[in-house]
C-alpha positions as CSV (number, residue, x, y, z in Angstrom):
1,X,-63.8,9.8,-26.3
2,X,-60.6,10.9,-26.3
3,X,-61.5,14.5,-25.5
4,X,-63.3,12.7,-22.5
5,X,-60.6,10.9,-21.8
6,X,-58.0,14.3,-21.9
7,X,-60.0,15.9,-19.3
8,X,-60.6,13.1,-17.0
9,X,-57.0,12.7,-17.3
10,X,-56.6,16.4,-16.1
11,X,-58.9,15.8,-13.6
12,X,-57.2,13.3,-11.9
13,X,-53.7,15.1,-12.2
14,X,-54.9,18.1,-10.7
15,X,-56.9,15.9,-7.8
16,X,-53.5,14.2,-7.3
17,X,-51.6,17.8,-7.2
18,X,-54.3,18.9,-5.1
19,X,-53.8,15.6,-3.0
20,X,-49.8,16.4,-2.6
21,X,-50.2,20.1,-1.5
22,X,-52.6,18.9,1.0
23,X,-49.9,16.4,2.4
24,X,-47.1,18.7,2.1
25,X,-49.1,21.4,4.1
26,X,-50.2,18.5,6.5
27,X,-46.5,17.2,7.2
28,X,-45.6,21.4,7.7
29,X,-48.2,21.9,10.4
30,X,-47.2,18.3,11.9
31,X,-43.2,19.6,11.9
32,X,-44.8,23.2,13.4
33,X,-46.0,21.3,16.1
34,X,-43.2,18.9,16.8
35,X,-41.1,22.0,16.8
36,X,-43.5,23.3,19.4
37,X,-43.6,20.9,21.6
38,X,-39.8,20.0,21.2
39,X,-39.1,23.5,22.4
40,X,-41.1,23.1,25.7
41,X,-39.3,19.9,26.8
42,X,-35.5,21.6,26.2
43,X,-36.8,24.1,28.1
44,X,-37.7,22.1,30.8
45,X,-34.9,20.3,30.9
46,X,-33.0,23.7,31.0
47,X,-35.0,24.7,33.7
48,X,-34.2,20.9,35.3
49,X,-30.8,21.9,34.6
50,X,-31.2,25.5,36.6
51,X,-31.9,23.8,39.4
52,X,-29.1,21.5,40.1
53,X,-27.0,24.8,39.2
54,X,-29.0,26.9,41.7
55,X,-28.8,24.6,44.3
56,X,-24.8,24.4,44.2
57,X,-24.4,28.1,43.7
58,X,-23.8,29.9,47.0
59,X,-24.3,33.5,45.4
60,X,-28.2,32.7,45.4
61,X,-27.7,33.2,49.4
62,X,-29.4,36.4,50.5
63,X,-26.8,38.7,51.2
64,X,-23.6,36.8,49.3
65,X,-22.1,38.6,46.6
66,X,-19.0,37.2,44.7
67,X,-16.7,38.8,47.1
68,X,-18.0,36.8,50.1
69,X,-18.4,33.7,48.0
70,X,-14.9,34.2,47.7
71,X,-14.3,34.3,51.5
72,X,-16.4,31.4,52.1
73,X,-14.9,29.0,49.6
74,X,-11.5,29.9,50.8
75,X,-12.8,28.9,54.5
76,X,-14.1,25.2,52.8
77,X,-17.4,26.6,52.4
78,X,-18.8,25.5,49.0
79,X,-22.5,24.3,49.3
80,X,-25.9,25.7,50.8
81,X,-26.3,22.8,52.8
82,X,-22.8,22.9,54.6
83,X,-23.1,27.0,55.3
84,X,-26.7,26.0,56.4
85,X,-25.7,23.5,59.0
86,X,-22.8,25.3,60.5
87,X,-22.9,28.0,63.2
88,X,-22.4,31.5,63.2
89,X,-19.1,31.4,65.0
90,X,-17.5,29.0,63.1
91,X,-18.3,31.1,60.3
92,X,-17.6,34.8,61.6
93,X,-13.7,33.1,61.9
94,X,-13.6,33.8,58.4
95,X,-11.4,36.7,57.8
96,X,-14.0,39.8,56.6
97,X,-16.8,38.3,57.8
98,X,-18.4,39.3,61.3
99,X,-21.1,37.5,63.7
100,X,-24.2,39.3,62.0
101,X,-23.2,38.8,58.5
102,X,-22.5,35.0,59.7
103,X,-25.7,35.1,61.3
104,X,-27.6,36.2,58.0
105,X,-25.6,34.3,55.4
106,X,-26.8,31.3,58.1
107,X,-30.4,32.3,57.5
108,X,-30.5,32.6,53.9
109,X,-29.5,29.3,53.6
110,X,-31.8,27.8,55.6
111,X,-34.7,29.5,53.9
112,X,-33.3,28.0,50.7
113,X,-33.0,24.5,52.3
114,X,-36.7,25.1,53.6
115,X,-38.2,26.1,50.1
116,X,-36.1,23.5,48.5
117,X,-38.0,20.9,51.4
118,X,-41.2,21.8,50.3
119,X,-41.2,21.9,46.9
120,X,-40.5,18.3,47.2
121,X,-44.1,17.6,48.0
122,X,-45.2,18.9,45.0
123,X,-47.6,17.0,42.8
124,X,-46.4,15.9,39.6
125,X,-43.7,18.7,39.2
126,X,-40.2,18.5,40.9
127,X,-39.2,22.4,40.7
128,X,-38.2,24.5,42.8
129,X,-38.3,28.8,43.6
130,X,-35.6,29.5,41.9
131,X,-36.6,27.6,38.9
132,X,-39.8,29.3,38.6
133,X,-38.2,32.8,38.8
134,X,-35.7,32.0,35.9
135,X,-38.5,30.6,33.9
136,X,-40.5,33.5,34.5
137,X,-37.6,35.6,33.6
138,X,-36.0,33.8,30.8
139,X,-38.7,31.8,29.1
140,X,-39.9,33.1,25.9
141,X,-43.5,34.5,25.5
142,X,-45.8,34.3,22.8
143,X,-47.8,37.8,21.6
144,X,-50.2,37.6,18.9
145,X,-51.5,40.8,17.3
146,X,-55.4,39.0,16.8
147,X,-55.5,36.0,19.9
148,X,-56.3,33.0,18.0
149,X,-57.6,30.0,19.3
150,X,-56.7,26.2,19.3
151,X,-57.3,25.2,15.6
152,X,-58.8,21.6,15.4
153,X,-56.7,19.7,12.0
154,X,-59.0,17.9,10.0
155,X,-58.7,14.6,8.3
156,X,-56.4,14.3,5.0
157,X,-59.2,14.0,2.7
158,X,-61.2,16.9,4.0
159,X,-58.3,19.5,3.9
160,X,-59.7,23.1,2.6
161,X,-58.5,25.3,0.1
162,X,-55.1,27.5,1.1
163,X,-56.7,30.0,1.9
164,X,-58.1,28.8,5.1
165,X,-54.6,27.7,5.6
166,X,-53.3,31.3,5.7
167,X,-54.3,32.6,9.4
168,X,-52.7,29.7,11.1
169,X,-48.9,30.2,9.2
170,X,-49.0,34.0,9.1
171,X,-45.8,35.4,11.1
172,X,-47.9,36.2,13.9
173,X,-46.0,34.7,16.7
174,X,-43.2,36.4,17.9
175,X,-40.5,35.5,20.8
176,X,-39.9,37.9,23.4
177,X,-37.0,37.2,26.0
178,X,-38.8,39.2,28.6
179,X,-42.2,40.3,30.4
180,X,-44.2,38.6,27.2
181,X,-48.1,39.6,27.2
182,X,-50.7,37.0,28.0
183,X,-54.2,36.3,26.2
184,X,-56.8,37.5,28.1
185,X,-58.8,34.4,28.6
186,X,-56.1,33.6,31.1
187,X,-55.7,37.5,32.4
188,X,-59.7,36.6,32.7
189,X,-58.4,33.3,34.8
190,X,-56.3,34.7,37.1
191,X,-53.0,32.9,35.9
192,X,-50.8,36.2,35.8
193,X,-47.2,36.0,36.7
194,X,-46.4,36.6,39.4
195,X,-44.6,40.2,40.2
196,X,-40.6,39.9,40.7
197,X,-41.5,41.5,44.3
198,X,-43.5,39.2,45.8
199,X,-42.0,38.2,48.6
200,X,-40.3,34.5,49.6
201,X,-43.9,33.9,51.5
202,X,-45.9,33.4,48.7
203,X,-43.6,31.6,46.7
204,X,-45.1,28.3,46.7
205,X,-48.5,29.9,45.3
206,X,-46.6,31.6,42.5
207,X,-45.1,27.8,41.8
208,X,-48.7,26.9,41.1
209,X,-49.5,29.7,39.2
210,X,-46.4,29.6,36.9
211,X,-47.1,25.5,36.7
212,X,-50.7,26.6,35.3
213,X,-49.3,28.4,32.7
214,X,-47.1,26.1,31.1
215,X,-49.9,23.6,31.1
216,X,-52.1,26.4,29.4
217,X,-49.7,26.9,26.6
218,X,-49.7,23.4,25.9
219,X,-53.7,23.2,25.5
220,X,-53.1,25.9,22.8
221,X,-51.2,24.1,20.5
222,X,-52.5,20.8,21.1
223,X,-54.3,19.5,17.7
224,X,-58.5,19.0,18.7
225,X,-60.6,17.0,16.0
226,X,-63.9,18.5,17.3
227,X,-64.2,20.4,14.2
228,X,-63.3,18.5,10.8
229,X,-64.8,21.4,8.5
230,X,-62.6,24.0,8.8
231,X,-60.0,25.5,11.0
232,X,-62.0,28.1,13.2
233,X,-60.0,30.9,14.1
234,X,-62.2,33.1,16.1
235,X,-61.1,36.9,16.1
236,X,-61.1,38.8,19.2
237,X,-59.8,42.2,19.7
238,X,-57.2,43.0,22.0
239,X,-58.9,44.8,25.6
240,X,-55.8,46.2,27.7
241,X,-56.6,45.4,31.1
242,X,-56.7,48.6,33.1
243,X,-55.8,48.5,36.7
244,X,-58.5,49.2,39.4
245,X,-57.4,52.1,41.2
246,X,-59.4,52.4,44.9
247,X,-59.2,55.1,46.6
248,X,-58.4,54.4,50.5
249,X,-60.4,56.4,52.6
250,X,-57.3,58.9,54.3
251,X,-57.9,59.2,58.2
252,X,-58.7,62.4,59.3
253,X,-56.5,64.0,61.5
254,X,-58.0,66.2,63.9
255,X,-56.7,69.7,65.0
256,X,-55.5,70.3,68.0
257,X,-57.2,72.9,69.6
258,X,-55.5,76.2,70.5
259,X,-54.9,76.6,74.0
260,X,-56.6,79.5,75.4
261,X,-54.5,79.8,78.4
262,X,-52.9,83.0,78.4
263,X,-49.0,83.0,77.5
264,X,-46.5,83.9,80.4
265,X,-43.8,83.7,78.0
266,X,-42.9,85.7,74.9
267,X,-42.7,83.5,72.0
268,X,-39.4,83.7,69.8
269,X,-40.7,86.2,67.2
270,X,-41.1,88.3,69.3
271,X,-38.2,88.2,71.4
272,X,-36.3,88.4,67.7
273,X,-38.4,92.1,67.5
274,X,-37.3,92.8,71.3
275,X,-33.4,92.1,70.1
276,X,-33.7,94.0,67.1
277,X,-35.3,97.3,68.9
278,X,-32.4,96.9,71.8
279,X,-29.9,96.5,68.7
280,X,-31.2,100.0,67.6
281,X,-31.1,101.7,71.1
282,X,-27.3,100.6,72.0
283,X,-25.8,101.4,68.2
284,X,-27.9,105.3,68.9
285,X,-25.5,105.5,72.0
286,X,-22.1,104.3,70.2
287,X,-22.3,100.8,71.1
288,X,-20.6,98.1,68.7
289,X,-22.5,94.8,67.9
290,X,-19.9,91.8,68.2
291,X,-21.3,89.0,66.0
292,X,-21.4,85.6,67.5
293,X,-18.4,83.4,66.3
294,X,-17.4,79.7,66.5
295,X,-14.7,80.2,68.6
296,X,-16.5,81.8,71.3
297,X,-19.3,79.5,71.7
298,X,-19.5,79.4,75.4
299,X,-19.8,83.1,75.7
300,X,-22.4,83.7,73.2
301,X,-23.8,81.0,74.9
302,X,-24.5,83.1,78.0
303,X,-26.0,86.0,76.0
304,X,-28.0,87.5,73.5
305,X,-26.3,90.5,72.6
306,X,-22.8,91.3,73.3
307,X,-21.9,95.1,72.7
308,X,-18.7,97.1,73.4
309,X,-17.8,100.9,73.8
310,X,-14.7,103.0,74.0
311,X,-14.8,106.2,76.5
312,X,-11.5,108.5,76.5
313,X,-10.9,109.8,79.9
314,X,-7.5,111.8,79.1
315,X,-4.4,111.6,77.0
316,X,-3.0,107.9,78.8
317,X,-6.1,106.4,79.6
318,X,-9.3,105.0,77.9
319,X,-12.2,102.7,78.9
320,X,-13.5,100.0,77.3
321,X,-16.9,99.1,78.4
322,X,-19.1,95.4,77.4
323,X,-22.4,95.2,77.8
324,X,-23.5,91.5,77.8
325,X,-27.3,91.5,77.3
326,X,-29.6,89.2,78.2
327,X,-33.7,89.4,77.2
328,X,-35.9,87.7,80.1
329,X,-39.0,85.6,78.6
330,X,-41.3,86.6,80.9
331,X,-44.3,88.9,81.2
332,X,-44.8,89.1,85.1
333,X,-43.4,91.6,87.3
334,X,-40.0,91.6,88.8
335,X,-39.2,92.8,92.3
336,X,-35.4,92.8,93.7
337,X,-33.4,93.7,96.9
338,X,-29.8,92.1,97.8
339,X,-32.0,89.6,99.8
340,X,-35.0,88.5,97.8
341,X,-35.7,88.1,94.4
342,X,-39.9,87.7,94.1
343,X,-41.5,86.9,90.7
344,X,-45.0,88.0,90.3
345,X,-47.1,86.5,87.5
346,X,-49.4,88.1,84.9
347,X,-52.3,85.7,85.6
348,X,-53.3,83.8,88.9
349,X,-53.6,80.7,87.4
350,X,-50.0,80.9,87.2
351,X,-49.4,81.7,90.9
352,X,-48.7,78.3,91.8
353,X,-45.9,77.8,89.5
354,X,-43.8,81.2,91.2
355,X,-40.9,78.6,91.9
356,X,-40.8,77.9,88.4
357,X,-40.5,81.2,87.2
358,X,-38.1,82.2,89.5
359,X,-35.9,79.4,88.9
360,X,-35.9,80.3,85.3
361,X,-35.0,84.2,86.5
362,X,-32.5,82.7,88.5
363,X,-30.8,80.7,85.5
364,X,-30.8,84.4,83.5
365,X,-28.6,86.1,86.6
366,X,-26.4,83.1,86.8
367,X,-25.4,83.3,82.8
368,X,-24.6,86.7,83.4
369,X,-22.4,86.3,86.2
370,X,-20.2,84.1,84.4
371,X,-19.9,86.5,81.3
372,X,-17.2,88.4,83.7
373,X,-15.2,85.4,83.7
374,X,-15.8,84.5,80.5
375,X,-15.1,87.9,78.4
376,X,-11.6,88.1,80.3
377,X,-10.5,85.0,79.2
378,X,-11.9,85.4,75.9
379,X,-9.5,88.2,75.9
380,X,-6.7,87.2,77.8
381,X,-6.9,84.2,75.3
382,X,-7.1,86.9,71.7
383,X,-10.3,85.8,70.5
384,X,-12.1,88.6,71.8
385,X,-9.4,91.5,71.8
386,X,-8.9,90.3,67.8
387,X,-12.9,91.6,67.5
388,X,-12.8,94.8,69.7
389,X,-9.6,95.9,67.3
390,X,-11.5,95.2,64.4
391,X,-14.7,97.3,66.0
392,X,-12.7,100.1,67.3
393,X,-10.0,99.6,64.1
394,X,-7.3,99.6,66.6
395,X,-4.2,97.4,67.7
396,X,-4.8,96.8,71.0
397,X,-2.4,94.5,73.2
398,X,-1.9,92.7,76.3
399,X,1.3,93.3,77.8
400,X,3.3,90.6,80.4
401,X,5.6,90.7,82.4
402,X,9.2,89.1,82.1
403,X,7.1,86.2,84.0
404,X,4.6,86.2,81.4
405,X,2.0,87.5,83.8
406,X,-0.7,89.7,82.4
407,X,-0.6,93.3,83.5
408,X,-2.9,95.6,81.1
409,X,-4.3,96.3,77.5
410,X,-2.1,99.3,75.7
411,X,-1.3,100.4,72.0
412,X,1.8,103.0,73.2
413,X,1.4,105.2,76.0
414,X,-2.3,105.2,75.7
415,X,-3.9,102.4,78.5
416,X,-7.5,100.7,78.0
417,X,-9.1,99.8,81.1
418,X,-11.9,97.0,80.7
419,X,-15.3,97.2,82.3
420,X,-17.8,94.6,82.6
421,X,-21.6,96.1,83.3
422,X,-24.0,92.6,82.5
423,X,-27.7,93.9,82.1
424,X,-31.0,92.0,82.1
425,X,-34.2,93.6,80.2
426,X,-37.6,92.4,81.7
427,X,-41.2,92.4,79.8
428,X,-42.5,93.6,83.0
429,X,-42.3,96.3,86.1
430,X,-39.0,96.1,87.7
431,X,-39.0,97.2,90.9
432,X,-36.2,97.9,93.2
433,X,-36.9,97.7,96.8
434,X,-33.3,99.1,98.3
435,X,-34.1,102.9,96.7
436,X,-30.4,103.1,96.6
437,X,-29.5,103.5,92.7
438,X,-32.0,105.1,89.6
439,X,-31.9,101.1,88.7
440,X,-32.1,97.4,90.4
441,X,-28.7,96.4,91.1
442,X,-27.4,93.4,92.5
443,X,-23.9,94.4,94.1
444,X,-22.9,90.9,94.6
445,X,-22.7,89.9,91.1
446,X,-22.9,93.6,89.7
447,X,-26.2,92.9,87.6
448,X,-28.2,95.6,86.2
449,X,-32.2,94.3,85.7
450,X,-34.8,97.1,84.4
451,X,-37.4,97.4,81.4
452,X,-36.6,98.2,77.7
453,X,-37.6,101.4,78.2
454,X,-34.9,102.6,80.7
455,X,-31.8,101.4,78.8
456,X,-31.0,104.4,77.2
457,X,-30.6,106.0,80.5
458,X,-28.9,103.2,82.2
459,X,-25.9,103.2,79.4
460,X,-25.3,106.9,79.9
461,X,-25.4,106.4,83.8
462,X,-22.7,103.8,83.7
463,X,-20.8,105.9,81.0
464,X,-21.3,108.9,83.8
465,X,-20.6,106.9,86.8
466,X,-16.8,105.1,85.4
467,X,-15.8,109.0,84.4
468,X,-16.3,111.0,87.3
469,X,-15.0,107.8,89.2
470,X,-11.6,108.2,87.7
471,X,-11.8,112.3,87.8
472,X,-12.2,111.8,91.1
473,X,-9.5,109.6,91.9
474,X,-7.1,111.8,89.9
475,X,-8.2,114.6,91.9
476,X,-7.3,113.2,95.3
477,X,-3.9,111.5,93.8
478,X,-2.9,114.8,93.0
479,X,-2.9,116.2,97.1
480,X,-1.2,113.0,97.8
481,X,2.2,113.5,96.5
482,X,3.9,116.1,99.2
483,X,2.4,114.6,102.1
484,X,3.3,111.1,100.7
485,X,7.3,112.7,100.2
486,X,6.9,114.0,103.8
487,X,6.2,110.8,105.6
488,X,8.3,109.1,103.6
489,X,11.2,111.6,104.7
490,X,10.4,111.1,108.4
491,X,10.7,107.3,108.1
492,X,13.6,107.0,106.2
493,X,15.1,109.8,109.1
494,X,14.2,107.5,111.4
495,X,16.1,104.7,110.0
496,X,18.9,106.9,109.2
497,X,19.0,108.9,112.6
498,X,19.5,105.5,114.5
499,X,23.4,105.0,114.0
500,X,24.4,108.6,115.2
501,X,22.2,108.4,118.1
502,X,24.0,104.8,119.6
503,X,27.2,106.7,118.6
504,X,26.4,109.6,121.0
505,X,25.1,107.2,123.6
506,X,28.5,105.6,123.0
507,X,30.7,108.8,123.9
508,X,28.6,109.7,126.8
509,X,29.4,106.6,128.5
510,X,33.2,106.9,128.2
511,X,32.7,111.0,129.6
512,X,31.0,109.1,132.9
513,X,34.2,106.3,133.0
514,X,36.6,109.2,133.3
515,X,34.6,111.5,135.6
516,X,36.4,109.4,138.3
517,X,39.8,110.5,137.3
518,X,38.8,114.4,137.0
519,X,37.7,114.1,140.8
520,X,41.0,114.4,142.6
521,X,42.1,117.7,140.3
522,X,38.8,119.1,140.9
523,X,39.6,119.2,144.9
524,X,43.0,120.6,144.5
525,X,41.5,123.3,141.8
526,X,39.6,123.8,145.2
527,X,42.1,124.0,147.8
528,X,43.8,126.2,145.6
529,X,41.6,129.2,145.5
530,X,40.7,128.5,148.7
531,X,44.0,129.3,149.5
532,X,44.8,132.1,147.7
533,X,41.4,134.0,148.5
């Protein structure tokens, strides 16, 4: 009996051990979930708390930053609903604040006064937008590396052994600050948070959905009885939700078609070969390229090429000849006189628009007759006579008068006369109806218009023409000089002669006074010889 006794004894003690560890492990999962839900309601009232900060925080305003809080508690602004009911102007008196910025800090408010109004009507919860983002942004997640469902507790005299104890107080859950995962049953629901870009529209709807949530984590740790065997804790593995990427259909553009009306203009490549070819032709004949500079804009403006030349004549004198260039963009043919200036067109289709054309021929000769004004003030002014010296590797300069008038270009003895000859190269014929000169000329603005071809010829024509001009000239000047020293002898006679001759008129008038006197001894003279004879 007594060994009987010794293990029913045992029995009992290690039913009653049995008994206590059951209780102690009931009162832990009872303090688990006090601690639980004790958690949820401080952070409500956190949340609760949020909002009554929020709402008397101006910097939550759409466009108010510290600064402009500043600002508007100095002007006795201090709430959203006084800056929402004032106006703009009272508001843009405020010293660094204007009328817009009045006008949106006025806005902002409003909308938070609006969401504020309608959160009121919610059902059973009393929080507003900006307590749903800080919840969303501050509340603590759970992530669980196996999801585990809501375990059901079971009666105290039907607890299991420890071991089926173990899942449910493993250190499985762990607090994140930020962007926490979700189980996938509620991924599966549709309850995700809502993205921190989704706009002040849709801000009621993520209330809901954030609402949801919170009731969702309560379910899970709520204590079910539906099962008193066991604690079930269903295993599920982890599926990583994948976006859906569709494909949007892209529009199709369609091509515009080529037009397949013949061009009547060059296009600018090859105008940029045309330049490059004349760039060739007037360096094989001497010709300097000026480069276009900044600080002769307006001349540059007027051209496409500006080249310059340097022609001795003799040991005093030197010419200096510019050649602004100019490249016409049309095809058609080109026919000139001093009277009419006719524009003939490559195609027929283009006939009508001659006016066109011609005005655009006529905008080419009027660029070119301003380059003569335009190169002598460039030079008159430096900018221009600082290139030619660097070209030429001279030092050339102007030299005034005592007046400061301008009187001509010199380095010494040695002059430089400047020459001005503007030309125009056509795509087309050029033809020249007056038969006068080799070339088309226009005398009145003294414009030079031919085809690529002929410019070779028309640079050693002008350099021709200028010297035999100036030969010539020195030829006649040199008959001049005796016949210029003999009329000016004969004048200055003249001038000279005209004293004498009033003096002689002035002695022959006292001779006739005193012929009256002379009388009387004239007619005794007479009688005398009379007498004696």
């Amino acid at each position: 009996m007594t060994i009987l006794e010794n293990e029913y004894g045992n029995l009992e003690q290690d039913h009653t051990k049995d008994d206590e560890e059951e209780e102690e492990e009931e009162d832990i999962v009872n303090q688990e979930l006090d601690l639980r839900n004790s958690t949820i309601k401080i952070k409500r009232q956190k949340s609760s708390l949020n909002i009554s900060i929020l709402k008397e925080d101006i910097t939550s305003i759409k466009g108010v930053g510290v600064r402009v809080a500043e600002k508007l508690k100095v002007g006795h602004f201090n709430t959203i609903v006084g800056i929402a009911s004032t106006t703009a102007e009272r508001l843009s008196q405020i010293n660094g604040i204007g009328n817009a910025l009045a006008k949106r800090i006025i806005e902002g408010a409003k909308a938070i006064m609006d969401r504020k109004n309608l959160q009121d009507f919610t059902i059973g919860k009393n929080t507003s937008v900006e307590e749903i983002n800080n919840n969303y942004n501050n509340k603590s997640s759970i992530t669980m590396d196996e999801p585990i469902s809501s375990p059901t507790i079971e009666p105290l005299k039907k607890m299991i052994s420890d071991a089926q104890f173990n899942p449910w107080f493993d250190q499985k859950f762990k607090i994140k600050r930020s962007g926490g995962s979700i189980s996938p049953e509620r991924k599966k629901e549709g309850t995700l948070p809502i993205d921190s870009t989704t706009t002040n529209e849709n801000s009621l709807e993520g209330e809901k959905i954030e609402y949801e949530e919170i009731e969702n984590y309560e379910d899970e740790i709520e204590v079910m009885g539906d099962n008193q065997n066991s604690y079930a804790v269903p295993k599920e593995t982890l599926k990583k939700s994948e976006p859906n990427l569709v494909e949007k259909p892209t529009p199709k553009v369609e091509t515009s078609q080529k037009k397949t009306i013949p061009d009547e203009k060059i296009d600018p490549q090859e105008k940029a070969v045309i330049l490059g070819r004349i760039t060739k032709t007037l360096q094989a004949q001497g010709y300097y390229i000026l480069k276009k500079q900044s600080t002769m804009k307006e001349l540059f403006a007027h051209v496409d090429i500006l080249a310059l030349k340097n022609i001795y004549v003799n040991e005093v004198l030197e010419f200096i000849i510019f050649i602004p260039l100019k490249v016409s963009m049309l095809k058609g043919k080109v026919q000139i006189s001093n009277e009419v200036i006719k524009y003939i067109p490559t195609s027929e289709k283009f006939k009508k628009k001659g006016s066109v054309f011609k005005k655009l021929i006529d905008s080419y000769f009027g660029n070119l007759e301003e380059c003569h004004e335009l190169i002598k003030e460039e030079l008159e002014r430096g900018t221009l006579l600082s290139s030619v010296n660097k070209c030429l590797k001279q030092e050339i300069s102007l030299k005034t008068s005592i007046t400061k008038k301008n009187l001509f270009f010199s380095i010494g003895p040695q002059q430089f006369k400047m020459l001005v000859e503007p030309v125009l190269i056509c795509q087309g014929e050029v033809g020249f109806l007056e038969k006068v000169t080799p070339f088309a000329y226009l005398k009145d603005i003294n414009l030079h218009i031919l085809a690529e071809d002929n410019l070779t010829e028309l640079l050693q024509f002008i350099e021709r023409k200028y010297t035999l001009l100036e030969k010539h000239k020195i030829k006649e000047t040199s008959l001049l000089p005796y016949y210029e020293t003999y009329n000016q002898f004969l004048k200055r006679s003249e001038l000279f002669s005209i004293p004498f001759i009033g003096f002689a008129f002035g002695l022959f008038g006292i001779l006739g006074l005193q012929l009256f006197q002379m009388l009387g001894l004239f007619l005794n003279i007479g009688y005398g010889l009379l007498g004696i004879y």
